[in-house]
C-alpha positions as CSV (number, residue, x, y, z in Angstrom):
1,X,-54.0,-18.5,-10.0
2,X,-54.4,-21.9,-8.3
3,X,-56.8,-23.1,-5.9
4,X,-55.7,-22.8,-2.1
5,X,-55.0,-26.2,0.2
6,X,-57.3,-26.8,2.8
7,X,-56.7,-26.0,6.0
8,X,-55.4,-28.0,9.1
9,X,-56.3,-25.5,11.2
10,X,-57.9,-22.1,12.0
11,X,-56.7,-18.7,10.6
12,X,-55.0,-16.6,12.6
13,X,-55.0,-12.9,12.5
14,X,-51.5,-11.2,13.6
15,X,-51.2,-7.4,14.2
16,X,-47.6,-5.8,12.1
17,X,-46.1,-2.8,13.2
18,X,-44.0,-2.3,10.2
19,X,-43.2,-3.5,7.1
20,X,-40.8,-2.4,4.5
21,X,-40.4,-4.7,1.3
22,X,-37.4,-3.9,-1.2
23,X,-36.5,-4.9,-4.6
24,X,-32.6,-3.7,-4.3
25,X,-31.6,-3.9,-8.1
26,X,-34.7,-1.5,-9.1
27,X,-34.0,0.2,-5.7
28,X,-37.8,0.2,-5.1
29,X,-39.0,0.2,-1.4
30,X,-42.8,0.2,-0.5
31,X,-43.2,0.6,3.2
32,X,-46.0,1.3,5.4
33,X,-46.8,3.8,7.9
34,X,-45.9,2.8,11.6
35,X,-49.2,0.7,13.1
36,X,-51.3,1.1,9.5
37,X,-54.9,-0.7,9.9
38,X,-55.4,-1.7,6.4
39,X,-52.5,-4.7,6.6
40,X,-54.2,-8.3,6.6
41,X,-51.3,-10.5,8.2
42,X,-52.4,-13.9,8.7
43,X,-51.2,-18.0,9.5
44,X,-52.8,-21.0,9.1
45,X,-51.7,-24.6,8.7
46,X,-52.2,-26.1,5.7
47,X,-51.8,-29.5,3.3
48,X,-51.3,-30.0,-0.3
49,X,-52.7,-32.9,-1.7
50,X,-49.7,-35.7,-1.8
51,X,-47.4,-32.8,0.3
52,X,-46.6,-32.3,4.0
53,X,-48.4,-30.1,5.9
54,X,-46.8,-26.5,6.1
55,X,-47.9,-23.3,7.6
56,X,-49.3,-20.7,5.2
57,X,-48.3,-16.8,6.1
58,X,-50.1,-14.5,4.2
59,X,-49.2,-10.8,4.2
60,X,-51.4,-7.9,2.1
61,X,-50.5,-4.1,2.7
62,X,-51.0,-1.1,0.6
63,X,-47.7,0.6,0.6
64,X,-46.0,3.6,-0.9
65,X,-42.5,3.8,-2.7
66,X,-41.3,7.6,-1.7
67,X,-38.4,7.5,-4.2
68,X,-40.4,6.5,-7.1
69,X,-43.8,8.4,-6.0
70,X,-45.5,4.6,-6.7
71,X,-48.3,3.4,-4.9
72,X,-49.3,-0.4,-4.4
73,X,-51.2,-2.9,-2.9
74,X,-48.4,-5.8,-1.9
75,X,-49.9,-9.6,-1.7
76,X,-46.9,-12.2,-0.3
77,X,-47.6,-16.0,0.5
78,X,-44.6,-17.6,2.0
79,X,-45.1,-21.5,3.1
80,X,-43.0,-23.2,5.9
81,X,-42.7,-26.7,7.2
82,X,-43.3,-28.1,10.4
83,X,-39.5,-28.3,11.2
84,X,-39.4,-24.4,10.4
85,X,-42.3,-23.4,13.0
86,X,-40.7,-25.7,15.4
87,X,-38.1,-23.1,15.4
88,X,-40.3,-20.4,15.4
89,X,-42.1,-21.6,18.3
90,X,-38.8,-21.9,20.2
91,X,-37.3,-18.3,19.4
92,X,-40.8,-17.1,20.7
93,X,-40.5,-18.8,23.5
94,X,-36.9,-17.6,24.7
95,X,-35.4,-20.9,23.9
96,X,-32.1,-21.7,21.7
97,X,-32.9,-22.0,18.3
98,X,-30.6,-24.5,16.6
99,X,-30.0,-23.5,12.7
């Protein structure tokens, strides 16, 4: 696994309410329970060497497929540039968003 890129700024803790994640050809779906404490959801800006800076979302949840009877402990990075949370900061604030 490689090494993470240091960080512009401070981590942020969010709270989630729900989450659902599906794989639709397997038809696998691990979701967790409504307000579950155990889900570590957090942003931070971010800079890869010789890269633009980007925000790093990190989610972790242990979640449970019902239809398979499969339990799991789910670990997604997902990476957006400034442009992105531009847009982000604008739906959040009630604004138009233009896509």
């Amino acid at each position: 696994m490689k090494k993470l890129p240091p960080k512009l700024s401070e981590e942020i803790f969010l709270n989630l309410d729900y989450i659902i994640c599906r794989f639709m050809k397997s038809k696998v779906a691990y979701k967790i329970n409504q307000n579950q404490k155990d889900v570590w959801f957090t942003v931070k800006k971010v800079q890869e060497q010789r890269l633009h800076p980007q925000y790093h979302f990190h989610l972790r949840f242990n979640a449970r497929d019902k239809w398979n009877d499969k339990d799991d402990n789910l670990d997604i990075d997902f990476y957006i540039d400034e442009e992105s949370a531009k847009k982000l900061k604008e739906l959040i604030g009630g604004k138009d968003v233009k896509t």
